[in-house]
N, C-alpha and C positions, 0 to 999 in steps of 0.2 A: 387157591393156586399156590404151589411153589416156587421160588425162584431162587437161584443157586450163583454164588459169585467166586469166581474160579481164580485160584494163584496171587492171593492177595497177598501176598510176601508180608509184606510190611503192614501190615493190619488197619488200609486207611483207608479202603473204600467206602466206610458207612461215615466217615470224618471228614471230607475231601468234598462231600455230595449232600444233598435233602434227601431222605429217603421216604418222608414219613407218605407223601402219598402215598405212594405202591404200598405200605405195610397195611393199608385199608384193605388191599385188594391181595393181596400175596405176605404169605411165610419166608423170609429173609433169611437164606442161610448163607453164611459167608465159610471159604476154603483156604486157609491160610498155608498148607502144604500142598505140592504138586500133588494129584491125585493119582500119576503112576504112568501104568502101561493099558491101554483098551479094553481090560476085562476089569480090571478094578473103576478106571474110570467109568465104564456102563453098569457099574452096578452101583456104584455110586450116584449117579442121575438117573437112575432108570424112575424116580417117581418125582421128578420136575417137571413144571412145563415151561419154565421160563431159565434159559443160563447165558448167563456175562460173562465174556471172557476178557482178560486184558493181550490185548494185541497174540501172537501167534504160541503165549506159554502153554497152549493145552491144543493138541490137535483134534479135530474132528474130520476124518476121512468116513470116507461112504460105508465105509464095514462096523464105523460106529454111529454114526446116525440113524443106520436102519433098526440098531438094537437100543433105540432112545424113544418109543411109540408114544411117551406122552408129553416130546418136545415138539413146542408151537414157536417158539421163540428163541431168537441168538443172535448175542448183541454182542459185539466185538468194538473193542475201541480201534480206534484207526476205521480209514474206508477202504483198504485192504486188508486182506487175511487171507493167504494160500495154505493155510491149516487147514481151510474148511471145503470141503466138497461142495459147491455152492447149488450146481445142477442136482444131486441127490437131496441136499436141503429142501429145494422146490418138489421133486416129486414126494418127498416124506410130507410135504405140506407145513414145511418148517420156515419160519418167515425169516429172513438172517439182515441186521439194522447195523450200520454201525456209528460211529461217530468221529467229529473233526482232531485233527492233535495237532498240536504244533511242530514246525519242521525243525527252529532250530538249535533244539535240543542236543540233538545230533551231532549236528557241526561242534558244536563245543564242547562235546565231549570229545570229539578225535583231537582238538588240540589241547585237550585235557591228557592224552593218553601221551601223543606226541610228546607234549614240555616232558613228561612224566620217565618216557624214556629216554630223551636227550640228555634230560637235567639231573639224571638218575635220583629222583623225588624220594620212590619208596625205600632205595636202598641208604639213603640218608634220613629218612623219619626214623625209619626202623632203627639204625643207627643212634642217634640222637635219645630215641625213647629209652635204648639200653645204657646210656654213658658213654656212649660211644663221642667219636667228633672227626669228621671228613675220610669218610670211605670211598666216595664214588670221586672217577673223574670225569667227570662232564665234557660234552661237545658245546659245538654252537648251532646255531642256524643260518646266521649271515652270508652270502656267498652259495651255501650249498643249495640242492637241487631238490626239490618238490616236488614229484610224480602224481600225480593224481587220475585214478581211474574211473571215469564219470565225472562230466564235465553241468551236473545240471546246477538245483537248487543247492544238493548241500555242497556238492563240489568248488561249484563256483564262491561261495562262501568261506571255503576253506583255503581256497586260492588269494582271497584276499588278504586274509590276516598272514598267511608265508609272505605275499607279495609289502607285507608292513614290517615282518622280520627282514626285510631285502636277502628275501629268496628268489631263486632261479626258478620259474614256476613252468613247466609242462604237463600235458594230459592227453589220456587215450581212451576213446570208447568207441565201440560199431559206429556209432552214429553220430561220431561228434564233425562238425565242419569246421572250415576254416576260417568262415564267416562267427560262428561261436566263440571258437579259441581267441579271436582276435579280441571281440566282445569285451574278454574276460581278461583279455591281457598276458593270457599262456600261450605258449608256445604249443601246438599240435605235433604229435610225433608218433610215430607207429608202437604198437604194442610192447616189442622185443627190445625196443632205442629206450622207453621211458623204463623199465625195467634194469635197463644194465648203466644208465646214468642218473638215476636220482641215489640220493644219499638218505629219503624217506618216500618209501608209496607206502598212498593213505587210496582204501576202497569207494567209491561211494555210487554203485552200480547197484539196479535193480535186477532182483532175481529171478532170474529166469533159465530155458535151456540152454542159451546161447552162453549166458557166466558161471553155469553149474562147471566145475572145476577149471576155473581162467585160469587159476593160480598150481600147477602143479610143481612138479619136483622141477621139472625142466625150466622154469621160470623163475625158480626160484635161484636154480645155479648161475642163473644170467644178473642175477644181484651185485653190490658192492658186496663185498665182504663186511665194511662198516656199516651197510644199511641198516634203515629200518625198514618193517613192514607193520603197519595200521589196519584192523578191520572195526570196523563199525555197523558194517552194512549186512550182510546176511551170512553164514556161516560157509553154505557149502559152494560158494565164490571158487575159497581159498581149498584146496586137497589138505587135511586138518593133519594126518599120516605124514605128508611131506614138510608140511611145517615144521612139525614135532623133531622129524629127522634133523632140519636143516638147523635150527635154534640148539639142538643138540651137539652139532658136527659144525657149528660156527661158520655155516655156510653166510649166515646171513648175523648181524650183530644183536639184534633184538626185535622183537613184534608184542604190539599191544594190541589185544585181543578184547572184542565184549563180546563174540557170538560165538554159539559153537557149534557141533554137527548134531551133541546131546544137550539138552537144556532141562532141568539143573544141571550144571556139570558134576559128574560123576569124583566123591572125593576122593578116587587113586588114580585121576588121569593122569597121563604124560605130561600134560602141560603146566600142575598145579604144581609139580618139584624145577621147574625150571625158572634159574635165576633173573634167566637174561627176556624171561616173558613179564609183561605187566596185565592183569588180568583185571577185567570188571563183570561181573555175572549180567551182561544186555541190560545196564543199566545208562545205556545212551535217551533211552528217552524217559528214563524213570523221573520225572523232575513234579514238584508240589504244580508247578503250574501246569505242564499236563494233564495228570493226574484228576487233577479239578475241573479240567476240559474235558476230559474224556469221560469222568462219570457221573459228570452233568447232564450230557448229551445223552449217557445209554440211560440216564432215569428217564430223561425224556423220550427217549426211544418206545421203553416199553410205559409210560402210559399212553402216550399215543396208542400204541397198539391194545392198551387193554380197552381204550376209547370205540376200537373198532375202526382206526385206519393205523399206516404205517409212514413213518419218516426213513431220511436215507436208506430207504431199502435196497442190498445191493446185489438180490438174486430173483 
């Protein structure tokens, strides 16, 4: 057998994990560059039967699974993945496993991104590396207003550490109550209020039809002017065009970005020349301890399955 390990950026999937069982039983090839657009990527797997993916860097829709006839297997870290057509999996007769990751990776990285633009971080590293000394003028937190959209796991989490900066902490989502916010110690407030009164919205909503473009032009002009805006959570949330617009036209003060509509992000985007963007390529959950969970789990996924049964199976 073959088995193929997709988007290993950082080259540490055979270091991270045991591999040598499966090498008994399968050919180990690891992909340390994106593999492209759907024609290159099917011809590039077209003679695996086994491929790992890490969490949503490599799509698999229905139009490329059917041209993958001698894939049995597909393990994705996380126990979600909306890359993958799950229902076309099953009728291809393609088994899809995934494995557990930790949550709160996440969360720290948005206050990673947060300090980073408040405290203007990179424009004083940067600084600093050249000879520089004291370019940025920084804000505070104390006092000011924390918006947070998604009020769950990581939300709530992110809620606490504003509420340790003696933040003003509110949140909005479909389905948040007031029995929750109270929970949590925020203030609940309708979509269009947390928008034109915080002084930071930070994302933390799952994706779906209902948040596919929460964020457009029109919400974005209901902003402070000094704001910030945070994503961490999935790209097409936010209208990526109005962003660009708004960060340009100082609609809005600055946004720290890890997701985006294109993954790699393309090196002549709009958003890589702009100053007042703080940027991480969706490296919110990239962390060793992860990492180590997650390709723990897909080794054991597929011996399991080379055993003849299937764990976490999730189609």
């Amino acid at each position: 057998m073959k088995l193929a390990i997709l988007d290993d950026y950082l080259s540490v999937a055979l270091k991270v994990a045991n591999w040598s069982a499966i090498e008994q039983h399968a050919k180990i090839s690891v992909f340390t560059e994106h593999l492209g657009d759907e024609d290159h990527t099917a011809q590039a797997l077209a003679d695996f039967d086994i491929v790992i993916v890490m969490r949503e860097r490599t799509r698999f829709p229905a139009s490329l699974l059917t041209r993958l006839p001698k894939l049995r297997l597909l393990v994705t870290t996380g126990l979600r993945n909306q890359a993958i057509a799950m229902k076309t999996a099953r009728e291809c007769g393609i088994d899809v496993c995934g494995t557990n990751l930790l949550g709160y990776p996440a969360f720290e990285h948005t206050w990673a991104l947060i300090l980073a633009l408040v405290k203007k971080i990179p424009l004083e590293n940067h600084s600093m590396h050249e000879g520089g000394w004291q370019k940025g003028f920084a804000g505070g937190l104390r006092g000011k207003t924390l918006g947070i959209l998604g009020l769950g796991k990581l939300g709530s989490q992110v809620a606490k550490v504003g509420q340790a900066f003696g933040m003003e902490t509110i949140a909005w989502s479909q389905n948040l109550t007031e029995a929750r916010a109270e929970e949590c110690g925020v203030a609940k407030v309708g979509k269009d209020e947390l928008l034109s009164l915080s002084d930071l919205v930070t994302i933390h909503l799952v994706m779906s039809d209902r948040t596919r473009g929460l964020i457009g032009a029109r919400e974005l002009d209901l902003m402070k002017s000094s704001a910030y805006l945070v994503n961490t959570s999935r790209a097409p949330i936010i209208d990526e065009t109005a962003l660009v617009d708004a960060l340009q036209r100082g609609i809005i003060r600055g946004a720290g970005v890890d997701v985006f509509s294109v993954e790699p992000l393309p090196a002549d985007h709009s958003l890589r020349r702009l100053d007042n963007a703080v940027l991480t390529g969706h490296t919110g959950y990239v962390t060793e301890e992860n990492f180590r969970l997650g390709y723990r789990e897909a080794v054991e996924d597929v011996l399991a399955w080379i055993s003849g049964g299937t764990i976490r199976l999730l189609n």
